[in-house]
N, CA, C and O atoms as CSV, one atom per row, in Angstrom:
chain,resi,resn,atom,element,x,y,z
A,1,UNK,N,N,5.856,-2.187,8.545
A,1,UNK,CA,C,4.875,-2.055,7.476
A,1,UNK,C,C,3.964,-3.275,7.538
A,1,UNK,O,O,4.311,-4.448,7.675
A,2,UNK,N,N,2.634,-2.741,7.402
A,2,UNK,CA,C,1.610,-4.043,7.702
A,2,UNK,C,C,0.858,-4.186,6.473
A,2,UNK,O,O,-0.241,-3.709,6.190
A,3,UNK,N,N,1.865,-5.148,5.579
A,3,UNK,CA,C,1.173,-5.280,4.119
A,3,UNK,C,C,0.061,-6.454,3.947
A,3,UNK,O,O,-0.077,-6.971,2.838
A,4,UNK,N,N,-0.765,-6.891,5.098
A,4,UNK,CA,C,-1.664,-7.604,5.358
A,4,UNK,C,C,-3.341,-6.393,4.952
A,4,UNK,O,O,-4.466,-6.779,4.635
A,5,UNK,N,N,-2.838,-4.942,5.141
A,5,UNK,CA,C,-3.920,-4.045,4.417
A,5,UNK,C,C,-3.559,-3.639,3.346
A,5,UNK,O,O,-2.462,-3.140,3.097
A,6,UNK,N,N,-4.592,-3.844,2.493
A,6,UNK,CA,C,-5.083,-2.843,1.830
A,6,UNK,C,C,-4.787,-1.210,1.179
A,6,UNK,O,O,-5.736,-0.481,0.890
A,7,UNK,N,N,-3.394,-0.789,1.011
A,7,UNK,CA,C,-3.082,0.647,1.150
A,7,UNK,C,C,-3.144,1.276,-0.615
A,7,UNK,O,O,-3.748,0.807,-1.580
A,8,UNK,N,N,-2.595,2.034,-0.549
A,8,UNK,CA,C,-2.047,2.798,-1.952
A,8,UNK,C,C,-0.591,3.121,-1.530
A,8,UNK,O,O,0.362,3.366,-2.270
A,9,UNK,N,N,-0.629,3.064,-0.165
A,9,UNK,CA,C,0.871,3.231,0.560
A,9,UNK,C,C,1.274,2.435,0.395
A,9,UNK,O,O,2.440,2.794,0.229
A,10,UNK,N,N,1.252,1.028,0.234
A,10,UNK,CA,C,1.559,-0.304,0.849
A,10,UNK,C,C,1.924,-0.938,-0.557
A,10,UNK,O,O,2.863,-1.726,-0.671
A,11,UNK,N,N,1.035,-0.502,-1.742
A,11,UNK,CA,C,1.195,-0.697,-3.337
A,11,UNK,C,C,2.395,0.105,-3.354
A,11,UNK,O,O,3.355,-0.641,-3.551
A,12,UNK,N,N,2.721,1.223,-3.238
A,12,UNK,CA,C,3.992,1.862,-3.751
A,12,UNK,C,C,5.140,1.359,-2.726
A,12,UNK,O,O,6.252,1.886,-2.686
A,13,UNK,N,N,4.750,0.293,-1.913
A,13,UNK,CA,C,5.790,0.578,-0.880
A,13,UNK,C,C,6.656,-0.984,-1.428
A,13,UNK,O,O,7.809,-1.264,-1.100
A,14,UNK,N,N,5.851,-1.759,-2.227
A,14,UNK,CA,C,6.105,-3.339,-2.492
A,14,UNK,C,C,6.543,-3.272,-3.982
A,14,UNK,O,O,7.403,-3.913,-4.586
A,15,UNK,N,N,5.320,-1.879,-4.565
A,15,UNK,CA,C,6.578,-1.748,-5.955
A,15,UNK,C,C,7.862,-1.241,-5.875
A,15,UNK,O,O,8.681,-1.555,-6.738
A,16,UNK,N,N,8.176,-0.457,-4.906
A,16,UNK,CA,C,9.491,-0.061,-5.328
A,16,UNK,C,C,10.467,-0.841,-4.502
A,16,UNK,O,O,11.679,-0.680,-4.647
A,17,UNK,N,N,9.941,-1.716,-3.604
A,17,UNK,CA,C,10.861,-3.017,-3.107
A,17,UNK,C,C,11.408,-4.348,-3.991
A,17,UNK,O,O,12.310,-5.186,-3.982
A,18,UNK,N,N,10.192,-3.933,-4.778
A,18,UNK,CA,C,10.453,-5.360,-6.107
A,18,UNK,C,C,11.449,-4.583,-7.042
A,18,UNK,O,O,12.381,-5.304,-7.399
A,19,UNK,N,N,11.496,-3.266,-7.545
A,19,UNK,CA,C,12.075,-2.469,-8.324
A,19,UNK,C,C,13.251,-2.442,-7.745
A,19,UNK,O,O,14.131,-2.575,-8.596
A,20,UNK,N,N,13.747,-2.307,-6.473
A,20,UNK,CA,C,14.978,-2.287,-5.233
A,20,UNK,C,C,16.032,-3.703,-5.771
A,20,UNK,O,O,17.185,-3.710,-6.202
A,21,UNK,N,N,15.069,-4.802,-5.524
A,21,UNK,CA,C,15.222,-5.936,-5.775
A,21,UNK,C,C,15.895,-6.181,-6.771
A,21,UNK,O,O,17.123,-6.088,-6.800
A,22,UNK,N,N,15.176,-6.528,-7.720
A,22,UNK,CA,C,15.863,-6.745,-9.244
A,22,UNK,C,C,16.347,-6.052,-9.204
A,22,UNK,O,O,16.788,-6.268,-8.075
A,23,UNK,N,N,16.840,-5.075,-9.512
A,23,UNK,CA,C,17.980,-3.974,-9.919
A,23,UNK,C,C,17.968,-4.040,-10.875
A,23,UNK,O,O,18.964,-4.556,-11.380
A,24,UNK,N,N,16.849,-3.572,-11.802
A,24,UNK,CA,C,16.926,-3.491,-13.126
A,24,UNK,C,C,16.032,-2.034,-13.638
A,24,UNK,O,O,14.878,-1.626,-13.506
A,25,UNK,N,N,17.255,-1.561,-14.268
A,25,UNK,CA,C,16.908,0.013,-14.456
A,25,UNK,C,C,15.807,0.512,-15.336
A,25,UNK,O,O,15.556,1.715,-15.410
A,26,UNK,N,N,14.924,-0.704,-16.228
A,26,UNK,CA,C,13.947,-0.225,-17.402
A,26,UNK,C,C,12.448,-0.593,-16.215
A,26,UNK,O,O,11.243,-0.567,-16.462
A,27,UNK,N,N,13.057,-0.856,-15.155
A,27,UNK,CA,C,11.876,-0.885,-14.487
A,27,UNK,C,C,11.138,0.816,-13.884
A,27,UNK,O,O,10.208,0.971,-13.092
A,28,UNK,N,N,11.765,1.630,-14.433
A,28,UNK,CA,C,11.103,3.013,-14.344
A,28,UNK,C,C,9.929,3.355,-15.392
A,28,UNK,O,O,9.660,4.486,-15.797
A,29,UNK,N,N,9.331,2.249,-15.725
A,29,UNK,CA,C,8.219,3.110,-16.254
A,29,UNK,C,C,6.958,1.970,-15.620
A,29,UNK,O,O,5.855,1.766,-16.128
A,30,UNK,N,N,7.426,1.451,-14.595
A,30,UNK,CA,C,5.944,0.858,-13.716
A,30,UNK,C,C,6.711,1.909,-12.096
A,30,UNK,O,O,7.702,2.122,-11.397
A,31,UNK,N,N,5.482,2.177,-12.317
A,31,UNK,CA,C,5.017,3.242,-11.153
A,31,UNK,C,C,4.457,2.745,-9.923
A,31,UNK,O,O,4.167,1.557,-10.066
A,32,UNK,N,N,4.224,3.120,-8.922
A,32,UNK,CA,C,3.423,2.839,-7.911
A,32,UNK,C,C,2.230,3.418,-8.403
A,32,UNK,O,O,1.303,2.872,-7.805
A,33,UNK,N,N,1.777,4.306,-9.249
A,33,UNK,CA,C,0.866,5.072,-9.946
A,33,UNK,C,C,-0.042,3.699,-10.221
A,33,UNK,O,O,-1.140,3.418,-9.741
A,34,UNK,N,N,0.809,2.914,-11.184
A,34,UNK,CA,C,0.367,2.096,-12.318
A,34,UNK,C,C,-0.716,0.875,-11.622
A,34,UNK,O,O,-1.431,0.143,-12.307
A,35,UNK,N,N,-0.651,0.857,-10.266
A,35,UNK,CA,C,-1.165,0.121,-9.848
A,35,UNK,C,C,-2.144,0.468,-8.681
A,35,UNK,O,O,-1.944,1.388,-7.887
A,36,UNK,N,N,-3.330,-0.447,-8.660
A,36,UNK,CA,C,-4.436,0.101,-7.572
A,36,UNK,C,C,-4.873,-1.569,-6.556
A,36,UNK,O,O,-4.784,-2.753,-6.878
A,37,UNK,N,N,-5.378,-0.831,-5.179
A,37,UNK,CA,C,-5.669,-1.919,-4.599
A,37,UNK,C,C,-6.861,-2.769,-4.840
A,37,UNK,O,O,-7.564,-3.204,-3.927
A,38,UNK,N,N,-7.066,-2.995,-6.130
A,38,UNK,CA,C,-7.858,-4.107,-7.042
A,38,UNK,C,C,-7.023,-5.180,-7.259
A,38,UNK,O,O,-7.228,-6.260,-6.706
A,39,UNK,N,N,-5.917,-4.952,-8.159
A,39,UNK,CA,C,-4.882,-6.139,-8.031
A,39,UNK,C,C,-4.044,-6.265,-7.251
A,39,UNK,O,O,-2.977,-6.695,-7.689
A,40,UNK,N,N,-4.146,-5.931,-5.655
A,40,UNK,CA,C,-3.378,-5.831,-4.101
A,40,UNK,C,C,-3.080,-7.213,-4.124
A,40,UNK,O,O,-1.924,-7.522,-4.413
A,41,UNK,N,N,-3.790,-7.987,-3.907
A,41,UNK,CA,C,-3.449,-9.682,-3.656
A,41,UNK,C,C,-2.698,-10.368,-4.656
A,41,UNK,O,O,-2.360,-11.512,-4.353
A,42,UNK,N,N,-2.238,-9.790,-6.166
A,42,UNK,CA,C,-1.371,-11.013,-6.709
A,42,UNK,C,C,-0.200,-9.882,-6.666
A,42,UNK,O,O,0.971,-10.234,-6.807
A,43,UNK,N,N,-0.586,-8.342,-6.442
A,43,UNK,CA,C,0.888,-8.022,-6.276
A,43,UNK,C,C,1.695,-8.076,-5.355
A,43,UNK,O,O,2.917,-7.966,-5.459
A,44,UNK,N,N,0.970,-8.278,-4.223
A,44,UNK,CA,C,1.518,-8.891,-2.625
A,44,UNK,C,C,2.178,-10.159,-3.338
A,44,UNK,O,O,3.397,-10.067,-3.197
A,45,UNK,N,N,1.837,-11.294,-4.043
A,45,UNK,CA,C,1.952,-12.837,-4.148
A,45,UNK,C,C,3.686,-12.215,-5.429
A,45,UNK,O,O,4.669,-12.955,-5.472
A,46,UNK,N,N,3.664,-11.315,-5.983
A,46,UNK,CA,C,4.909,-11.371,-6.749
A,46,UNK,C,C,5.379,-11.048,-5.368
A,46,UNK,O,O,5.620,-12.026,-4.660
A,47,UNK,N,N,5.599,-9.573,-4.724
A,47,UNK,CA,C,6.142,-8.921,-4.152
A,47,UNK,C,C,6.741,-10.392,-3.211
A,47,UNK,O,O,7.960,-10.504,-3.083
A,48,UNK,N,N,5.927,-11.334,-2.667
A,48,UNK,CA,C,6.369,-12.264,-1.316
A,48,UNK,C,C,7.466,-12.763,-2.549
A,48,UNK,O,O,8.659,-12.645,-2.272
A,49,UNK,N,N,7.224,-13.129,-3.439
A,49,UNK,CA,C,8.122,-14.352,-4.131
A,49,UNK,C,C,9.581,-13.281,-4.634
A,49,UNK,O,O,10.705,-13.758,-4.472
A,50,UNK,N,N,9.481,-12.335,-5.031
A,50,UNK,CA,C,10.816,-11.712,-5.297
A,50,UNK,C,C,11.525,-11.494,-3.796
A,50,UNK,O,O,12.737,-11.706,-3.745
A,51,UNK,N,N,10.853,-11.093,-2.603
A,51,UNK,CA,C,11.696,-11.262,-1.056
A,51,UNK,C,C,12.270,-12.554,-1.236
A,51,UNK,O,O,13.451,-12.581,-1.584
A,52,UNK,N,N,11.680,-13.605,-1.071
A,52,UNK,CA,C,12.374,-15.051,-0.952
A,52,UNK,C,C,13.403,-15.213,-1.471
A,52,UNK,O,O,14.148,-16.007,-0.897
A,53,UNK,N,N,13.854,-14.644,-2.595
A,53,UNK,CA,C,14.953,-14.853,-3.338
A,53,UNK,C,C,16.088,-13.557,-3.075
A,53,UNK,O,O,16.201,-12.413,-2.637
A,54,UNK,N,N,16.906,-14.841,-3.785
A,54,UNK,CA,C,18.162,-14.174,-4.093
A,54,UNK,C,C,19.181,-13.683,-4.750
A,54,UNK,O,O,20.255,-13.089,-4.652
A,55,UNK,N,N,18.125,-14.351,-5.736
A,55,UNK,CA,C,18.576,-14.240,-7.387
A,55,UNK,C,C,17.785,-14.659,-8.391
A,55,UNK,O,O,17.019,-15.622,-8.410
A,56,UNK,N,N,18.068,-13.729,-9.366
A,56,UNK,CA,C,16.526,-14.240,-10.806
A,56,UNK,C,C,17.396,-14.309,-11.722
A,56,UNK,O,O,18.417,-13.623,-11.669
A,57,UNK,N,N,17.165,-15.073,-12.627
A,57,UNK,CA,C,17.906,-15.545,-14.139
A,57,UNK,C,C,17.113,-14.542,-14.895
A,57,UNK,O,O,16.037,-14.097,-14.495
A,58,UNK,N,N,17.634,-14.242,-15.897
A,58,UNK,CA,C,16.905,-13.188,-16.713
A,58,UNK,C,C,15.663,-13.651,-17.352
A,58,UNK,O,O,14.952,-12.849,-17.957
A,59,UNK,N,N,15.326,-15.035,-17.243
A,59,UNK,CA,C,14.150,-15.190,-17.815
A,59,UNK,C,C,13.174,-14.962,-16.722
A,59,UNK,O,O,12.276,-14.245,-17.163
A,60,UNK,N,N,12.965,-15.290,-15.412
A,60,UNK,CA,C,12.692,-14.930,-14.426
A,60,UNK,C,C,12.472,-13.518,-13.974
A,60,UNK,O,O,11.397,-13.196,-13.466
A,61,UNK,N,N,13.527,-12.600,-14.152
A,61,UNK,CA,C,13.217,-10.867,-14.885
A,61,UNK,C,C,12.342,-10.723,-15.193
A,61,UNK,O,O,11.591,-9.971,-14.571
A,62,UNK,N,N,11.860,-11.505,-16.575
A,62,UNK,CA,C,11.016,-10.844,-17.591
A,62,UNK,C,C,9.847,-11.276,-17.310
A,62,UNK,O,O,8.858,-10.646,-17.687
A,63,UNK,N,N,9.720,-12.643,-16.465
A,63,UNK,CA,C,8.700,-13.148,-16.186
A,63,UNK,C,C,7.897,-12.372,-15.253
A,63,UNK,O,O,6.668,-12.322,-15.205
A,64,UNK,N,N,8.882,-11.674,-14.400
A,64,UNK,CA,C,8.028,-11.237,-13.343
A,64,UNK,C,C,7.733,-9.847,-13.802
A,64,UNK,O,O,6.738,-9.313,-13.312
A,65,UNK,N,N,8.796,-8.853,-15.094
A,65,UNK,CA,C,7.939,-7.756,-15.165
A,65,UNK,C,C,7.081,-8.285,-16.244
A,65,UNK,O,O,7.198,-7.447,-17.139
A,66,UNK,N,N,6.376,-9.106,-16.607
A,66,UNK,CA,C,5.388,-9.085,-17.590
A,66,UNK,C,C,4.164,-9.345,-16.440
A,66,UNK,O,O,3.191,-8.641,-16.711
A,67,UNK,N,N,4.033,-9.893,-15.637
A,67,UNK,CA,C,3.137,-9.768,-14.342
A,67,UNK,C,C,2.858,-8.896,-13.950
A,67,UNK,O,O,1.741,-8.491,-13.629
A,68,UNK,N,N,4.193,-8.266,-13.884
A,68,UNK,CA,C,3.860,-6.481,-13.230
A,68,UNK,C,C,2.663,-5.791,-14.563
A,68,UNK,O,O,1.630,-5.142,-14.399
A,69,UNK,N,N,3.262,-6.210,-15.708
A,69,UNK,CA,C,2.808,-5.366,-16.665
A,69,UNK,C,C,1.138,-5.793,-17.261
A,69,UNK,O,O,0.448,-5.256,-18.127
A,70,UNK,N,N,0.870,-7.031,-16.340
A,70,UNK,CA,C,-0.322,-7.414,-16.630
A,70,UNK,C,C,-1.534,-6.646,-15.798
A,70,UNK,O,O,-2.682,-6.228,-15.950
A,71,UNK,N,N,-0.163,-6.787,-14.516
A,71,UNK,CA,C,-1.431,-6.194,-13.005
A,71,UNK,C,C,-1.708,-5.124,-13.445
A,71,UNK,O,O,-2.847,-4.747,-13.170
A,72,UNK,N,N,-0.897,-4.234,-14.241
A,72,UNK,CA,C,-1.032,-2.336,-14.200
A,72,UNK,C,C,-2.539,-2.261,-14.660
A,72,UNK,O,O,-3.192,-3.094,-15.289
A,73,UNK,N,N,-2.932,-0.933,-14.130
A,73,UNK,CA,C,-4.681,-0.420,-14.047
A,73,UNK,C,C,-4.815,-0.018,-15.688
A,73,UNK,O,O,-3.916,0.459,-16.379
A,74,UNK,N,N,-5.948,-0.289,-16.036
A,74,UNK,CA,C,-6.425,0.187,-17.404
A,74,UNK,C,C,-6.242,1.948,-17.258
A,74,UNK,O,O,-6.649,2.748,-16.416
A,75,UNK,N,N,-5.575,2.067,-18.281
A,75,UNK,CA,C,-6.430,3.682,-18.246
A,75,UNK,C,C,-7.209,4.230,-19.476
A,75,UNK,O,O,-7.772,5.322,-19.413
């Protein structure tokens, strides 16, 4: 996977790796939907920082889905 482009493939492919990741089950209501390749570059920048790790403290959780929940597209 060459997440150096640009996709809608590549958005659903890093949300549901971050969703994989945490293992946290209320993360079903951010979608790969929820997001467009407008905010591609800071969701790549969570997506790199949840790979690196190996573990998140629950404040760290919340930190990162409130990011998620910032990036999501207006509707």
């Amino acid at each position: 996977m060459n997440l150096s482009q640009k996709s809608n493939e590549n958005v659903e492919y890093m949300v549901e790796k971050i969703k994989e990741k945490l293992k946290v089950l209320n993360f079903g209501a951010i979608k790969p939907t929820h997001f467009d390749e407008e905010m591609y570059e800071e969701l790549r920048d969570i997506y790199d920082l949840v790979m690196k790790k190996n573990s998140f403290s629950p404040n760290e959780m919340q930190a990162i889905a409130e990011e998620l929940g910032n990036l999501r597209k207006n509707k």
